[in-house]
N, C-alpha and C positions, 0 to 999 in steps of 0.2 A: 937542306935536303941532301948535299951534297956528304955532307959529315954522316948524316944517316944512313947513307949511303954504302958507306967505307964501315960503318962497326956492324953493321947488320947485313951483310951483304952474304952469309950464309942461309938468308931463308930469303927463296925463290920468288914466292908469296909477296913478301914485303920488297922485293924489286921490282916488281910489277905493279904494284900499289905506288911506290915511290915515281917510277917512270912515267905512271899517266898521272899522276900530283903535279911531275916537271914540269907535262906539257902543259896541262890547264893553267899553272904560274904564266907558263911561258906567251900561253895565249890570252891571257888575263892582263898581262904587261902589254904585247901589243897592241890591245881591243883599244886599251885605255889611253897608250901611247896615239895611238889616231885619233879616236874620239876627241880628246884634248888639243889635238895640233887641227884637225879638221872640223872644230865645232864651230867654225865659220864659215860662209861659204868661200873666201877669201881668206885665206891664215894671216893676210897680211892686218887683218882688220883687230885682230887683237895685239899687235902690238903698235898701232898709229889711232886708237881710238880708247876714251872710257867705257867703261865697263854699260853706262846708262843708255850710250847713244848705239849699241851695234841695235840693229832692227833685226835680222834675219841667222840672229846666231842661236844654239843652241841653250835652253836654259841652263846657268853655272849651277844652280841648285842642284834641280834632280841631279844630274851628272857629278856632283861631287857624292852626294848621299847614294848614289851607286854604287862609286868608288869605293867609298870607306865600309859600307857593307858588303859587299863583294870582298873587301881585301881583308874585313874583317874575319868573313867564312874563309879565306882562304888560310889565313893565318892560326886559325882555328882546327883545320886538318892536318894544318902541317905540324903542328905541335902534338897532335895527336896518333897521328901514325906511327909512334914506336909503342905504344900503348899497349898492343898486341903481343908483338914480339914480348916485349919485356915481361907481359905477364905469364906467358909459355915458358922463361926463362927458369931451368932449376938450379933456383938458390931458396934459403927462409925469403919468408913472405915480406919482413924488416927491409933487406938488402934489395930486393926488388923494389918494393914502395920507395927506400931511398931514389935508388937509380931512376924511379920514375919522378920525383919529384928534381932531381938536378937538371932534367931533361925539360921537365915543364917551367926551366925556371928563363924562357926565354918569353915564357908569358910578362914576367914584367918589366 
C-alpha cells in the first residue's frame, strides 16, 4: 500500500481510499493480534496446555476461518485499489491492461 502510495500519490481520491485501506489493515492486524493472544481467558493456557484440554478458550476454528477470510477480503481490496486510477490513466487501452496486470501480479 505503501508503494501505491508513492506512484499514485497525484490523485487525491486514491489517497484517501489508500489511508482508510491503512487503517482498516491496521485495525484488522490488531483485532486479530489480541483475539489470538487473549483467546484464553489465561494466555498463559495456551502455551503450558494441549490444544484438547483448554475448557474455557475460544474456538481455534471459527477464529482462524475469520482470519483467513477477513484477510482474504482484505487482500482482495488492496490489490484492487489502483484499479481505478489505472484505468483513468491516458495511455492505449494495451499499456493500461499491461500495467494492470503487473500490478495484480501480487495475486500469486
Amino acid at each position: 500500500m505503501i508503494f501505491y502510495r508513492r506512484v499514485f500519490f497525484v490523485y487525491k481520491r486514491f489517497l484517501i481510499a489508500n489511508n482508510l485501506l491503512t487503517v482498516v489493515v491496521v485495525m484488522w492486524t490488531l483485532a486479530f493480534f489480541f483475539s489470538i493472544v487473549f483467546q484464553c481467558p489465561d494466555p498463559r493456557t495456551l502455551w503450558t496446555t494441549f490444544e484438547w484440554t483448554r475448557g474455557k478458550c475460544v474456538d481455534n476454528l471459527k477464529l482462524y476461518y475469520a482470519l483467513a477470510i477477513s484477510g482474504f477480503l482484505t487482500d482482495l481490496m488492496i490489490l484492487a485499489s489502483p484499479l481505478p486510477v489505472i484505468r483513468q490513466l491516458q495511455m492505449p487501452m494495451e499499456t493500461r491492461i499491461a500495467a494492470a496486470c503487473i500490478l495484480l501480479l501480487g495475486a500469486v
